[in-house]
C-alpha positions in Angstrom: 43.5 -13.7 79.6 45.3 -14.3 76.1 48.3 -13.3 74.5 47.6 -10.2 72.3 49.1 -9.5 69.0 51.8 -7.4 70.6 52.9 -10.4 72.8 51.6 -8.5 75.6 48.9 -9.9 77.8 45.2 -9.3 76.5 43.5 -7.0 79.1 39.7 -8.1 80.8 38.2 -5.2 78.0 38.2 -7.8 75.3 36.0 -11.2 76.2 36.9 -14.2 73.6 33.6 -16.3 72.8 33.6 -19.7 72.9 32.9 -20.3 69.1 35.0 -19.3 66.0 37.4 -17.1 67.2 35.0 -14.1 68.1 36.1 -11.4 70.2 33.3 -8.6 71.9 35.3 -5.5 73.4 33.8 -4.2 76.5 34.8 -0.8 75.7 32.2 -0.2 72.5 30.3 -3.5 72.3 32.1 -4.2 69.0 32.0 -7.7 68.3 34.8 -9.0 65.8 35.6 -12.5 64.4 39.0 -13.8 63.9 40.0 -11.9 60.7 39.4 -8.4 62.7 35.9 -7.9 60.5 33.2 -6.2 62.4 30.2 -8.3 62.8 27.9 -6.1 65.8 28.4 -2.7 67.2 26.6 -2.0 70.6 26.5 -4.8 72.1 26.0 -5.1 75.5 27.6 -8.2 77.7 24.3 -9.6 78.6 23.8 -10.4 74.7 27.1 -12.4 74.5 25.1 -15.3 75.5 22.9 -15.1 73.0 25.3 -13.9 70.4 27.1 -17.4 71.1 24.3 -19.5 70.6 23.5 -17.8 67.0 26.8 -18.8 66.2 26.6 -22.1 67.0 23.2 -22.6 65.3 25.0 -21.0 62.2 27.4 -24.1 62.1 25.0 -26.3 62.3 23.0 -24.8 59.4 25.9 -25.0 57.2 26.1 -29.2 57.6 22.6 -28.8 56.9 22.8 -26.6 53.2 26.3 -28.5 52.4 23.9 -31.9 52.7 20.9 -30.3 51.6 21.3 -26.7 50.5 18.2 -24.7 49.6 18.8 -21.4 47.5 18.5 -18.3 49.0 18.9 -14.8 47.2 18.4 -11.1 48.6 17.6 -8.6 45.7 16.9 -4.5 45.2 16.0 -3.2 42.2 15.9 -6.8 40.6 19.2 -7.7 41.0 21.2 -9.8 43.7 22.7 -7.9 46.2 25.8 -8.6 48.2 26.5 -5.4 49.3 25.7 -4.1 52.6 21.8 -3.1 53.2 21.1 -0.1 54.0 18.2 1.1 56.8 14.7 1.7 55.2 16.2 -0.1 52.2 13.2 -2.7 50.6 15.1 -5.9 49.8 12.9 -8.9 48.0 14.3 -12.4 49.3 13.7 -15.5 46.9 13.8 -18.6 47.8 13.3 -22.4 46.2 12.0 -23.8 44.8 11.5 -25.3 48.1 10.6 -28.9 46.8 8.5 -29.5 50.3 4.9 -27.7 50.6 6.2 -26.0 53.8 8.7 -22.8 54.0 9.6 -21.3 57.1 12.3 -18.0 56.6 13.6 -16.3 59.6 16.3 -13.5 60.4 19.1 -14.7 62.9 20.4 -11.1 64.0 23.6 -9.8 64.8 22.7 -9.2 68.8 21.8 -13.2 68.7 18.1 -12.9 68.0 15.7 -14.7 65.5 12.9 -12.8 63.7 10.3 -15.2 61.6 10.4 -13.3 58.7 7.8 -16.1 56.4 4.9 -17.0 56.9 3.4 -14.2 59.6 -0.2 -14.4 58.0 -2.6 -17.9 58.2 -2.9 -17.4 54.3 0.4 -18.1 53.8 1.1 -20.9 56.3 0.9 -23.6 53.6 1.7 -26.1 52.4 2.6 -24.6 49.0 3.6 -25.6 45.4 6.7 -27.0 46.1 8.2 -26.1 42.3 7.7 -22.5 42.5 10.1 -19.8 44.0 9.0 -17.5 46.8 9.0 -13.8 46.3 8.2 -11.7 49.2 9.7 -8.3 49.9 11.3 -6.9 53.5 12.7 -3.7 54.7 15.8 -2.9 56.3 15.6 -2.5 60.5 17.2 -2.5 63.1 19.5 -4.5 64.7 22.3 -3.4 62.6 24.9 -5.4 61.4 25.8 -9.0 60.6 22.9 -10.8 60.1 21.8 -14.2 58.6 18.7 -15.4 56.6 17.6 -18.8 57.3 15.2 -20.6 54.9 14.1 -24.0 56.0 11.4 -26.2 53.6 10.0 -28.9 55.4 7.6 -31.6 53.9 5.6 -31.5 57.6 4.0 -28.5 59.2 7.0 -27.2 61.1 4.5 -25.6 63.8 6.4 -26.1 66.9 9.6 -24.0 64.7 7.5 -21.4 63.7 5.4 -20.9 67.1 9.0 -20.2 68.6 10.0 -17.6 65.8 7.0 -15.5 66.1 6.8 -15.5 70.0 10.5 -14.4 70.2 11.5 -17.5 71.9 15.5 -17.9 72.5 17.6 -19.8 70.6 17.8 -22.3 72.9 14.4 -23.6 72.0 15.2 -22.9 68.1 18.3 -24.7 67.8 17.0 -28.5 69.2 14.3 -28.2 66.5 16.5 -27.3 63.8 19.0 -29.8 64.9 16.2 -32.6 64.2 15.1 -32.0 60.8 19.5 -32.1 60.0 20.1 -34.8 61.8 16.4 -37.2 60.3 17.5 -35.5 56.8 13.7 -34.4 57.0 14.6 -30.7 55.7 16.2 -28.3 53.1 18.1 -25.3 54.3 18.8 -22.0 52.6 21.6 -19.7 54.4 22.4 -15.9 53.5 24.3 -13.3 55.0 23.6 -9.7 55.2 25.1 -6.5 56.3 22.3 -3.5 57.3 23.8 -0.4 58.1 22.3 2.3 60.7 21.3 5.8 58.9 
């Protein structure tokens, strides 16, 4: 147990996980990073594992768009959107140009799930113009919260990454492949973060 900000002793209610200062309180599943800002509601301790490892992939993302960065832009109505995203809400992401033939987009959630967003069809597999930006539009479900938009443009067919998105696999089978193309230099990566609200 920690110290609290009271200089009392932290009670088992709140679990601290291991990355970034986030804290998940047992008593409404609200999971909170060091500032006090609420990143997931309703979160059960059996997703604190996976919530962890989302986190952790999210850091090593962001070595990957500082050395290589990829933009990424969520837009209603034709403008770019920073507010929070409301459910049934139809949000267009845009992203590139990719300059590689292969684009792979995908929704790390707030519960510590990834959702391959782009392609989902064979006709859009690729490879692709690599100067041209792709438009393709989404709507707002559930889970709610804090989530983040990955795009990742690859010059080779990233099969085994995309195989894993679409069948649901855990992050643990995500992140080594990801890791790769940063650490080989062999990719470009696009990172955006979303709020979606509940009705």
């Amino acid at each position: 147990a920690g110290v609290g900000a009271e200089g009392g002793e932290r009670c088992a209610a709140e679990v601290a996980l291991a990355v970034g200062g986030l804290r998940w309180s047992r008593a409404d599943g609200t999971l909170r990073d060091a500032a006090g800002e609420i990143l997931a509601t309703g979160l059960a301790e059996r997703d604190l594992g996976r919530v962890n490892a989302k986190f952790e992939l999210l850091a090593r993302l962001r070595r990957g768009v500082a050395a290589r960065g990829l933009d990424l832009q969520l837009r209603v109505d034709g403008r770019r959107r920073t507010d929070p995203l409301d459910a049934g809400e139809r949000v267009e992401i845009r992203a590139g140009p990719p300059e590689a033939p292969y684009l792979t987009v995908f929704n790390l959630a707030n519960d510590g799930t990834a959702q391959l967003i782009f392609p989902w069809s064979d006709g859009e597999y690729g490879p692709r113009a690599t100067d041209e930006v792709l438009s393709f539009g989404v709507v707002v479900g559930p889970p709610f919260g804090m989530d983040h938009l990955v795009a990742v443009a690859t010059e080779e067919d990233p099969r085994a990454l995309r195989l894993a998105l679409r069948r649901g696999a855990p992050l643990s089978e995500v992140t080594p492949r990801i890791e790769r193309l940063i650490a080989e230099g062999r990719g470009r990566f696009g990172l955006r973060t979303a709020l979606t609200r509940a009705p």
